[in-house]
SEVO-926255 format. One line per 5 residues: number of its first residue (from 1); for each residue x negated, y negated, z negated of N, C-alpha, C. Coordinates in steps of 0.02 Angstrom, whole numbers. Layout:
NUM = X,Y,Z,X,Y,Z,X,Y,Z ~ ... $
***
This chain:
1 = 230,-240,463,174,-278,487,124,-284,430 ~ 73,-264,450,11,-289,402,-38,-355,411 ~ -61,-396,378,-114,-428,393,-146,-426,336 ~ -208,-441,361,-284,-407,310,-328,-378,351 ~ -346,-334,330,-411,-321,355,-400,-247,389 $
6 = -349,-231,399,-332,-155,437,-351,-145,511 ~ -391,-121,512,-427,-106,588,-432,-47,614 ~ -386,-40,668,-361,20,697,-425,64,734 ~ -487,26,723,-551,60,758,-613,88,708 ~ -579,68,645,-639,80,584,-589,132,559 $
11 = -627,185,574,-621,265,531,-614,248,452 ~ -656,205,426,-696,199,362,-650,146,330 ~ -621,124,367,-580,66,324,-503,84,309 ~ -469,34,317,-390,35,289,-354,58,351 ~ -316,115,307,-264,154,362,-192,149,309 $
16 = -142,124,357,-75,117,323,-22,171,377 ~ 35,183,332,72,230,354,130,189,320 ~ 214,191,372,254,152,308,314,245,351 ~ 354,228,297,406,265,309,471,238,275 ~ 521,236,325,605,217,290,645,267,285 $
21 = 661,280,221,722,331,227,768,304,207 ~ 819,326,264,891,292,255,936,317,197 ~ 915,371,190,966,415,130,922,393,63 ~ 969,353,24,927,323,-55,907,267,-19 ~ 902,246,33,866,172,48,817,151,32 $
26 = 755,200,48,684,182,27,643,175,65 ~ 593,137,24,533,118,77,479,133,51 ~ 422,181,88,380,199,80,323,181,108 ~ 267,154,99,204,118,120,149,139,91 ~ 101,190,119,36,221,90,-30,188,115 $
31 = -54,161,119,-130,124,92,-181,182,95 ~ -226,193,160,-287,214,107,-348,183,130 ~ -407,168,76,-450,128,90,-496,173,89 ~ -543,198,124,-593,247,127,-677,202,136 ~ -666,144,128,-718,116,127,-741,92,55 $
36 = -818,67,57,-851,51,-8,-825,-7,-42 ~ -779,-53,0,-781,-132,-22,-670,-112,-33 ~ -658,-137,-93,-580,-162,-69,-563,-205,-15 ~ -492,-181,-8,-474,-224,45,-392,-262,50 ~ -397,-346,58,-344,-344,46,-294,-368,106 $
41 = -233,-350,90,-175,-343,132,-113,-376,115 ~ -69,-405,144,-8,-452,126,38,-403,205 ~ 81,-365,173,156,-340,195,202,-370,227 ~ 224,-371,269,293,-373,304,342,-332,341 ~ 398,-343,317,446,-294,325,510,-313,355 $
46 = 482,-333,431,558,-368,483,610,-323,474 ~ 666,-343,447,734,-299,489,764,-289,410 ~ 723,-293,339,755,-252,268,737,-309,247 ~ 772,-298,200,783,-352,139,766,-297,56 ~ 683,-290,58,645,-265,30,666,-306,-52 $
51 = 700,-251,-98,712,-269,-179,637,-241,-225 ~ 598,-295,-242,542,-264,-284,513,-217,-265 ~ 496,-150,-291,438,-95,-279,411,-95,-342 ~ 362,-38,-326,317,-4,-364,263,-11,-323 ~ 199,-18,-341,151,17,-319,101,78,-390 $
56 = 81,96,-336,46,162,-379,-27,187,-345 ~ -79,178,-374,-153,198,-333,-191,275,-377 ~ -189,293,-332,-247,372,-359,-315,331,-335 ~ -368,352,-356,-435,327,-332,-488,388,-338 ~ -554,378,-350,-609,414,-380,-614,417,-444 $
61 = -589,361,-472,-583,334,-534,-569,384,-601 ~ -616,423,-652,-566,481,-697,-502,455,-717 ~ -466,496,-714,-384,506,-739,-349,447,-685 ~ -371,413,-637,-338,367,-598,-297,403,-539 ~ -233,427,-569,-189,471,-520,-133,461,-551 $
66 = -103,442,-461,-22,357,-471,-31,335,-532 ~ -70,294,-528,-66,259,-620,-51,179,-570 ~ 7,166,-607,45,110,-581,9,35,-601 ~ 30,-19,-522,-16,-48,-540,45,-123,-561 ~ 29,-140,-628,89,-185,-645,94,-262,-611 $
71 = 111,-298,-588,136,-354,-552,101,-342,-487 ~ 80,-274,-452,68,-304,-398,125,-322,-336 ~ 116,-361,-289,175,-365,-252,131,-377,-170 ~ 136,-312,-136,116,-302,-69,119,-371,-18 ~ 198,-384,-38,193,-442,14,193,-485,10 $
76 = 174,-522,-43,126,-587,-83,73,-593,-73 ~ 30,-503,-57,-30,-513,-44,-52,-441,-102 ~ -109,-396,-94,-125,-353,-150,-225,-342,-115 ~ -216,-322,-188,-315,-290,-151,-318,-199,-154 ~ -311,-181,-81,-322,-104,-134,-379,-97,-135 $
81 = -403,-55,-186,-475,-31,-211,-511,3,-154 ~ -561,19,-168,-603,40,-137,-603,112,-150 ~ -617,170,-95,-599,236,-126,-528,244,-157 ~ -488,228,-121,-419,234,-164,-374,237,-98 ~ -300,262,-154,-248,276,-104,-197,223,-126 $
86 = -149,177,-111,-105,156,-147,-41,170,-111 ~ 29,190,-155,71,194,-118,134,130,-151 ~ 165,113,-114,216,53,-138,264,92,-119 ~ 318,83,-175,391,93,-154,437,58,-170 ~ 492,54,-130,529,7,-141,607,27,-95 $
91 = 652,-27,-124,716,3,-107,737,-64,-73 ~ 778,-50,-20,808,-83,32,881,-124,19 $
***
């Protein structure tokens, strides 16, 4: 579940994708913000009992590719950037 600002009718804004793989017990959650303004988002994840993560954002930004982003935590709440991709991972 997402809440924030993800709107399934804005081309231009935040599009999320999650994926679980059962083998390694991971969780995968990609972010992309294709609009001018960040946008932020707070995670939920019914059914797992989600241990920490990573997140990691590529952007426009020079040299900003998966450059990890340190204390963020998706489902506390995060901002992704603007022009950027972020992906969170995390283990189950």
């Amino acid at each position: 579940e997402v809440a924030g600002t993800a709107d399934a009718d804005d081309p231009d804004g935040l599009m999320v994708s999650a994926f679980v793989h059962d083998e390694g017990r991971l969780l995968s959650v990609v972010l992309v913000n294709a609009s001018d303004q960040p946008r932020a988002v707070r995670l939920a994840v019914p059914g797992l009992a989600v241990r920490g993560g990573r997140v990691y954002v590529t952007s426009d930004a020079p040299g900003a590719c998966l450059q990890p982003c340190r204390g963020a935590d998706p489902e506390a709440g995060y901002e992704v950037p603007a022009h950027a991709v972020a992906t969170w991972a995390a283990r189950y």
